[in-house]
C-alpha positions in Angstrom: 32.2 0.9 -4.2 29.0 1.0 -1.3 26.0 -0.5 -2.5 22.6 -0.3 -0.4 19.7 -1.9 -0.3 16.7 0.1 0.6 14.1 -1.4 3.1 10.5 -0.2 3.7 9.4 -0.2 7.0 5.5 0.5 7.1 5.4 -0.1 10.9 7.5 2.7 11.9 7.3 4.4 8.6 11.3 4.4 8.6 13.6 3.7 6.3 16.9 1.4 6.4 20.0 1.4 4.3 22.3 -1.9 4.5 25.2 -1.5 2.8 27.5 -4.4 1.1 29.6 -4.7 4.4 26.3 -5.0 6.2 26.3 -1.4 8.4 22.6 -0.6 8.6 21.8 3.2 9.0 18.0 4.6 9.3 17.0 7.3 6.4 15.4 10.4 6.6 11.6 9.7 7.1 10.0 9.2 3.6 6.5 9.7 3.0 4.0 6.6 2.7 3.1 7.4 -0.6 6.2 6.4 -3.1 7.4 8.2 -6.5 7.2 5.0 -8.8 10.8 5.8 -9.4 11.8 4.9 -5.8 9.5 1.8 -6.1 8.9 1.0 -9.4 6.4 -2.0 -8.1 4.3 0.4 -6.9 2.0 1.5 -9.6 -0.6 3.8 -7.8 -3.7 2.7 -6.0 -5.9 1.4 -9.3 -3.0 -1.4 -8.8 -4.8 -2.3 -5.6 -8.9 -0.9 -5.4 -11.2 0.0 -8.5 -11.3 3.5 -8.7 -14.9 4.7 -9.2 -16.6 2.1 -7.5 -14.4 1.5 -4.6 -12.6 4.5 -3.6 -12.6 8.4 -5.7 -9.2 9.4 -6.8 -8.8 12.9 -7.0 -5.4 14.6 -8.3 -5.2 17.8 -5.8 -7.1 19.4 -2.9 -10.1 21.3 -5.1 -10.9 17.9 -6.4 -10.9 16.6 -3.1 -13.5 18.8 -2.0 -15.6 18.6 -4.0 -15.9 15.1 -3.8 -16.1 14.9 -0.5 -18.8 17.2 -0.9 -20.5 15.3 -3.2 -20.1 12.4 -0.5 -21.6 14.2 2.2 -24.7 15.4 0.0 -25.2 11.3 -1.4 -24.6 9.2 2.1 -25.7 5.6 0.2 -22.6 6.7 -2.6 -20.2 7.3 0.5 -21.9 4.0 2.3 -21.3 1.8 -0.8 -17.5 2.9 -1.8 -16.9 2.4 1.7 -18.7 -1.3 1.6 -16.7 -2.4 -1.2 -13.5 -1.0 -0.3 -13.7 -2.8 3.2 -14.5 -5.6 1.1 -11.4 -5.9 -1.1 -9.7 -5.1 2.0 -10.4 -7.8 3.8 -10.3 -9.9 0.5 -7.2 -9.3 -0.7 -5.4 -6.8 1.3 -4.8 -8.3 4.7 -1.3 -9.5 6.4 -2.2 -12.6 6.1 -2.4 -12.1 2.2 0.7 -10.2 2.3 2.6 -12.8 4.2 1.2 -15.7 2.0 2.8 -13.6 -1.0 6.8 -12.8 0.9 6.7 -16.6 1.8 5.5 -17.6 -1.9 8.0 -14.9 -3.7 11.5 -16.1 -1.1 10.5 -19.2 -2.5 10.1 -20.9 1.3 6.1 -22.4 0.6 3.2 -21.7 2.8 2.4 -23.0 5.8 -0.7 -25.3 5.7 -1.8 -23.5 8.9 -2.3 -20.3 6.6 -2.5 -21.3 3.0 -6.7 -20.3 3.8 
């Protein structure tokens, strides 16, 4: 029986099978956005950025317009979800952080060069 192992790549937005005899083979292109069922750690964008006060989540494209119309008609609403997005960003959301937390979960320690 083949088993694979799924791989991610957000650079090229590819994805990479590698099966138990170690053949890699590159997927069908699969959209950024994941069902939770393909990666279950995912958990939508509230996992990441306070909806409301940091970004506006909107379920289809009438919602979408009308908030960004109601964006456009109040600049200091757009200017502040836009402050405090960058914000958390740059708080929490950087490579750095992200490289801090592969090195942390394989269980290999962080560098004192980047522990921050």
């Amino acid at each position: 029986m083949e088993s694979s192992q799924v791989v991610p790549s957000r650079r090229s937005e590819s994805v990479y099978s590698v099966t138990a005899e170690g053949a890699v083979t590159r997927e069908a292109a699969q959209p950024h956005l994941q069902a939770i069922e393909y990666n279950p750690l995912h958990g939508g964008i509230e996992r990441w950025f306070e909806p409301g006060s940091e970004l506006l989540v909107v379920e289809n494209a009438d919602q979408a317009t009308d908030a960004y119309a109601r964006l456009l008609d109040d600049p200091a609403q757009a200017e502040e979800l836009g402050r405090a997005a960058r914000e958390r960003a740059l708080d929490e959301h950087t490579f750095l952080h992200r490289a801090r937390r592969v090195l942390d979960l394989l269980g290999l320690g962080v560098p004192e060069a980047v522990r921050g």
